[in-house]
C-alpha positions in Angstrom: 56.8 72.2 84.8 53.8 72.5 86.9 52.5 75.3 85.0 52.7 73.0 82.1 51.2 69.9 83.8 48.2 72.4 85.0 47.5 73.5 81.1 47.2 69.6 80.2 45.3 69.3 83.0 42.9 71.6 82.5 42.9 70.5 78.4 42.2 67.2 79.7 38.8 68.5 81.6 37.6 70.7 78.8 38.6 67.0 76.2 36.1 64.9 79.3 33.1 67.4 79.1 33.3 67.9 75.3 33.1 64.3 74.5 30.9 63.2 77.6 28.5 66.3 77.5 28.8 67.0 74.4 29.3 70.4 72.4 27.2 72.1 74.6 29.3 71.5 77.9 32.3 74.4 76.5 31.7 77.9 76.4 32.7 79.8 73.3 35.9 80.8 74.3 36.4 77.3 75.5 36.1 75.6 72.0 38.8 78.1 70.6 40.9 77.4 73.9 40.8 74.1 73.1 41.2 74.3 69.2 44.2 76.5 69.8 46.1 74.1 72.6 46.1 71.5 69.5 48.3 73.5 67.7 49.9 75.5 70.4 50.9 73.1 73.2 52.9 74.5 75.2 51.0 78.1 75.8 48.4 79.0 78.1 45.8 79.1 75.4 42.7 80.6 77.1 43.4 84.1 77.5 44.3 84.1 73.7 40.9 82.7 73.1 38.9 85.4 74.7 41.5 87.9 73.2 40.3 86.5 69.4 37.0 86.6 70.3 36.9 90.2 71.9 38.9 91.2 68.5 36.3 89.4 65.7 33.5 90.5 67.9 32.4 86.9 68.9 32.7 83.3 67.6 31.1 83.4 64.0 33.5 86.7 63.5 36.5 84.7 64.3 35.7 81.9 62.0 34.4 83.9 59.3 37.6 86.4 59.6 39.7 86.8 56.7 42.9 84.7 57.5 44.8 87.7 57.0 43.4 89.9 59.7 43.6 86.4 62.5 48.1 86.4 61.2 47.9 90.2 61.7 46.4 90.0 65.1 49.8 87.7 65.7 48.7 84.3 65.3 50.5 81.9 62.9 49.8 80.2 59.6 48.8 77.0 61.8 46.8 78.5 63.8 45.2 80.2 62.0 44.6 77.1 59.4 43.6 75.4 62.4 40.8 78.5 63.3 39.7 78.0 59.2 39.4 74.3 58.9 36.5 74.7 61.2 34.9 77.6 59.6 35.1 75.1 56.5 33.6 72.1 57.8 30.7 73.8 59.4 29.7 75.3 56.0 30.2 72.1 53.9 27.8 70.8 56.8 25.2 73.4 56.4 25.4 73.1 52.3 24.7 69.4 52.8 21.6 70.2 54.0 20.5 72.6 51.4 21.9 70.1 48.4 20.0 67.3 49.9 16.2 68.8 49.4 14.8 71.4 47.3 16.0 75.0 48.5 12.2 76.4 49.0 11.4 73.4 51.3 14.4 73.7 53.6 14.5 77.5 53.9 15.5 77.2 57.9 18.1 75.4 56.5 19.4 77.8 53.4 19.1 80.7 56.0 21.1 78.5 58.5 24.1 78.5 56.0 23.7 81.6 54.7 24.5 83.3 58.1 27.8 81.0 58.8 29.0 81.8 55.8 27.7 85.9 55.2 27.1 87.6 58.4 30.4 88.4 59.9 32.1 89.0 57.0 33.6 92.7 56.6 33.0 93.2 53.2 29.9 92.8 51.3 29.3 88.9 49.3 26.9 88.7 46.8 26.0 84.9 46.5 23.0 83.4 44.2 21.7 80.2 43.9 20.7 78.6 40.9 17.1 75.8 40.6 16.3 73.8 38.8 12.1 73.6 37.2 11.8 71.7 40.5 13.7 74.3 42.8 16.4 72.0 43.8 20.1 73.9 43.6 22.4 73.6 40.3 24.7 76.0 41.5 25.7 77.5 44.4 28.1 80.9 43.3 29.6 83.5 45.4 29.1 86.2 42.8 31.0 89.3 43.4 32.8 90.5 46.4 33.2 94.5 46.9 33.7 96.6 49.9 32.4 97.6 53.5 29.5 99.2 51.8 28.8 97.5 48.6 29.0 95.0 46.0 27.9 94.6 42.5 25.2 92.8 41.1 24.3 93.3 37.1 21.1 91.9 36.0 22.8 91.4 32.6 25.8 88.7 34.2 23.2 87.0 36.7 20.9 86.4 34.2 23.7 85.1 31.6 24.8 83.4 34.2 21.4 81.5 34.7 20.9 80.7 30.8 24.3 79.0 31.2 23.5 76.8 33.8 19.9 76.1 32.2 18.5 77.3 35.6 14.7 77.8 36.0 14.7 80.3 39.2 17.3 81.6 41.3 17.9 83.8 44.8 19.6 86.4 45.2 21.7 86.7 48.5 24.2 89.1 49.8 25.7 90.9 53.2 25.1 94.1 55.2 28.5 94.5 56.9 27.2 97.3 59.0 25.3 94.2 61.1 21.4 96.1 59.8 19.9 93.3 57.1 17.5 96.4 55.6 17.6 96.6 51.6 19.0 99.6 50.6 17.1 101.5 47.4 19.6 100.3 45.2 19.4 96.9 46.6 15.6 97.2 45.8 16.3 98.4 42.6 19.3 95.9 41.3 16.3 93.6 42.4 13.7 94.8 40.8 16.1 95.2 37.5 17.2 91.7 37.6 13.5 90.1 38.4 12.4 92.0 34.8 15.4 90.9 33.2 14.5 87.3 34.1 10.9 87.4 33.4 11.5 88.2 29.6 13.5 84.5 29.5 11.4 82.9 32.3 13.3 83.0 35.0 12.1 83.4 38.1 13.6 85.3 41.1 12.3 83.8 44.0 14.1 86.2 46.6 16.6 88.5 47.7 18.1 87.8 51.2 19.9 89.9 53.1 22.0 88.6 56.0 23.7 91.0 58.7 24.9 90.1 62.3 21.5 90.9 63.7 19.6 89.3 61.4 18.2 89.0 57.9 15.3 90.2 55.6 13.5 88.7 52.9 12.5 91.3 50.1 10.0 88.7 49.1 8.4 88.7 52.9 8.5 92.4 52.7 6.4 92.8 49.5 9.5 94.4 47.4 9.2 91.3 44.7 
C-alpha cells in the first residue's frame, strides 16, 4: 500500500511540473514514465522508462519504433498504443506546418518533420513530396519501404506518379538507418536519373534529403543537382 501511494505520489509531482512548468520541467525518461503510469497504474513505471529508452537508443527511437519490436521488448498492445498515439500526433503537428505554407518557404519546418517521422527508423523510407506551380504540397507519399541498407526509387513510378497528381516539382526524401545522412552513389545516381526523367515533362526536382540520426544532407546544398 505505501509503495503504491508513493508511485501516485510521485505521478502527482511529475502531473504539477508538466502542467505548471510546462513540457520542459520532465526529462525524457520522465515523459515515458508518465505516459506509461496512464496505462499501467499499478507498476513502478520509471525504471521501464529508462529500460525503453536504453533499448530504442533514446526518445525519437522509442516513438518511431515499429510497434512490434516495443510488444517484443514485453510491453503490451496498450502500451504500446499508448507509446504510438504520441508518435502520431507529433507528426500530424509537424505536417500542419508544412500543409499550411509553401514547402520551399518553410524548409526549417519540412526538415523538422521529416526527422520525427525518418531518422530513427530501422529500415530505409523513401518519402516524396509533390507541388504544385506554386510549390505548395499536393501530396505527401511514403513511397517505398526496403531494408537496413536500401530502398527503391524508379524514376519511371515517381515521375508517373507526378503526371498523376498534375504535380509541377517534387523532393525526394529518404533515410540512412546507419545514423550517417551522406548520399551514397546510387543515391546520386537514382537522383540524377529521376531529375532527367522529369525535365523531359517539366518537372522539376527541387531536392533530395537525406535524414539520419546525426543529421541530414541536402544533395541540392551539396551541388549534386
Amino acid at each position: 500500500m505505501a509503495g503504491e501511494e508513493d508511485g501516485a505520489g510521485h505521478r502527482a509531482r511529475l502531473r504539477e511540473r508538466l502542467l505548471r512548468q510546462g513540457p520542459d520541467a520532465l526529462l525524457d525518461h520522465e515523459i515515458v514514465e508518465y505516459l506509461l503510469a496512464l496505462v499501467i497504474p499499478r507498476r513502478d513505471t520509471k525504471s521501464l522508462a529508462k529500460r525503453l529508452l536504453n533499448e530504442f537508443g533514446g526518445i525519437g527511437g522509442l516513438f518511431a519504433a515499429d510497434a512490434e519490436a516495443i510488444e517484443r521488448a514485453g510491453f503490451s498492445e496498450t502500451s504500446v498504443a499508448a507509446l504510438k498515439i504520441v508518435n502520431a500526433a507529433a507528426l500530424r503537428l509537424l505536417a500542419a506546418e508544412i500543409k499550411a505554407r509553401p514547402i520551399l518557404g518553410s524548409w526549417n519546418a519540412l526538415l523538422d518533420y521529416l526527422r520525427a517521422d525518418m531518422a530513427a527508423l530501422p529500415i530505409e523510407r523513401v518519402r516524396v513530396l509533390f507541388l504544385d506551380a506554386k510549390n505548395g504540397l499536393i501530396r505527401n507519399e511514403a513511397f517505398s519501404e526496403g531494408t537496413t541498407s536500401e530502398a527503391a526509387m524508379y524514376a519511371r513510378e515517381v515521375i508517373r506518379r507526378a503526371i498523376d497528381l498534375h504535380a509541377s516539382s517534387l523532393i525526394l526524401v529518404h533515410n540512412h538507418p546507419s545514423g550517417d545522412p551522406s548520399p551514397s552513389k546510387q543515391d546520386i545516381a537514382v537522383t540524377r536519373d529521376i531529375v532527367e526523367a522529369g525535365k523531359r515533362l517539366g518537372i522539376q526536382v527541387h531536392d533530395h534529403v537525406i535524414v539520419g540520426a546525426s543529421g541530414h544532407s541536402s544533395m541540392r546544398a551539396m551541388g549534386l543537382l
